[in-house]
N, C-alpha and C positions, 0 to 999 in steps of 0.2 A: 493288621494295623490299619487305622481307618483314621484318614487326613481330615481333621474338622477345619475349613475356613471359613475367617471370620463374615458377619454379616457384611461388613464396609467392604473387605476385598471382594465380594459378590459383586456388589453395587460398583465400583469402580472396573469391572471388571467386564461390565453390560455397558460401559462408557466407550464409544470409537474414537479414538485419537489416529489420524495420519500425521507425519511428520512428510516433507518433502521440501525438496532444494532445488529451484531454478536458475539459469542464468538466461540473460535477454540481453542483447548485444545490436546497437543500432549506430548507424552512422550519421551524421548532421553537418551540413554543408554551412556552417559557423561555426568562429573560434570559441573556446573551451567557456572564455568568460560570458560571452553571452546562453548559453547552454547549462551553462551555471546557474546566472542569474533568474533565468526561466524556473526554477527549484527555489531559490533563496528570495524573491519580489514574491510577497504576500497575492499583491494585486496579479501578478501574470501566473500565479502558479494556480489561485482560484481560474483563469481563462480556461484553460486546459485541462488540470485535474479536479479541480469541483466540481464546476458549471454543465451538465449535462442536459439530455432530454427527456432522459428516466430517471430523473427525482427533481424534489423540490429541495436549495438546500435551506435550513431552516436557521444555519450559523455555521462560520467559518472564521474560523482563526491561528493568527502563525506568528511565532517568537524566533526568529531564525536566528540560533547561537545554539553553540555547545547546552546541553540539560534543558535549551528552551524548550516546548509544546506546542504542538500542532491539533488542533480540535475541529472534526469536519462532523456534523452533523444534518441529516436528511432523509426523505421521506417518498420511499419509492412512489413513482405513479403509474397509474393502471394498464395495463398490457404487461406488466413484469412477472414473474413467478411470486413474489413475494408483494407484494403491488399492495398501500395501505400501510408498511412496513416501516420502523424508523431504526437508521441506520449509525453506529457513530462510530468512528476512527480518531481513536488518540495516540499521537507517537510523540518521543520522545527523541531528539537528536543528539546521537552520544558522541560523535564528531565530525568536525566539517573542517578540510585544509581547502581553504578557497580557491575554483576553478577546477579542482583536484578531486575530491572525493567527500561524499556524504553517508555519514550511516547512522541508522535509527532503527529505532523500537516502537513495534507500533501494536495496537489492541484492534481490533473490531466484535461491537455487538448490532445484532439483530432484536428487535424489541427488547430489551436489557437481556438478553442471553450471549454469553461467549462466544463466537462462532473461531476465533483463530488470534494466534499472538506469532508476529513475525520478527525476524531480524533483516532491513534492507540493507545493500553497502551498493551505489550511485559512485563510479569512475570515470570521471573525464579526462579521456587520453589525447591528447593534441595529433594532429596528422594534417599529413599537405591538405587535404582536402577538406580539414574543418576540425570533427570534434568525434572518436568513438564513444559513443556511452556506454557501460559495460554494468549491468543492473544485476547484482545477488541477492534472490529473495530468499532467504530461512525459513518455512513457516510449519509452526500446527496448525492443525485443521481441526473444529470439533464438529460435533453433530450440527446441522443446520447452513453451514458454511460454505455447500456450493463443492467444495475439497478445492486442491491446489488447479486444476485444470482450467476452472472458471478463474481464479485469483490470475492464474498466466497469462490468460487469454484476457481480463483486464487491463491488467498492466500493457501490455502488447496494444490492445486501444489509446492505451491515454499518452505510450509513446509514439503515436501518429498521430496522436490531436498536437501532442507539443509542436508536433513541426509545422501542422498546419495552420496552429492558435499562438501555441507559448511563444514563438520565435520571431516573430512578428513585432 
């Protein structure tokens, strides 16, 4: 007996998908609302996580509420691997209890190709000494995407810019 599959399962089949789950767990010598806020201020959250020195961004915008949109648009510049590149991040906030926890849905492409669709969940745990952040990322990964290592090791940058930038 001889399995014939179909042309599409071929083709889907020659398609890499990683899935992968991190957690990233940082501590902040500020109370929870200010820690918060650095996520929810449109203006402080562009400080820290848009505003870089490897891209140019080209638009940025933030509707912070429950189904609001977040839309980061930008365009690597030269010394990058992908250098010339335009980049764009849209999520979707599916809940925020204030000071407390955020979590969202977010897309990114690379020149209009799919590179990864994630699920974030953002915990502000209060303690003597300020504020634990406690960050779950969900994400696929497709082709072109870097995979989760580089996504980690992002994230892990922009929560050292918070402290350095957002907090302030």
């Amino acid at each position: 007996m001889t399995l014939t599959i179909p042309q599409e399962r071929n083709l889907m089949e020659k398609q890499s998908v990683i899935h992968n789950t991190f957690v990233i767990e940082r501590n902040y010598p500020h109370a929870p609302e200010r820690v918060f806020a650095a996520f929810a201020d449109p203006a402080k959250k562009r400080r820290w996580f848009v505003d870089s020195r490897s891209h140019d961004v080209d638009n940025y915008e933030m509707d912070f509420r429950v189904q609001g949109k977040e839309h980061f648009c930008f365009r690597f510049k030269p010394g990058v691997p992908v250098a010339g590149l335009t980049c764009n991040t849209d999520s979707t906030f599916e809940d925020i209890v204030p000071n407390r926890r955020i979590v969202f849905v977010s897309s990114m492409t690379i020149a209009d190709k799919l590179v990864s669709v994630a699920l974030g969940t953002l915990e502000f745990l209060p303690t003597d000494k300020g504020t634990d952040l406690i960050f779950t990322h969900q994400g696929t990964f497709f082709e072109g995407s870097g995979g989760p290592e580089m996504r980690q090791q992002g994230w892990k940058t922009l929560f050292d810019k918070l402290l350095a930038e957002g907090l302030q």
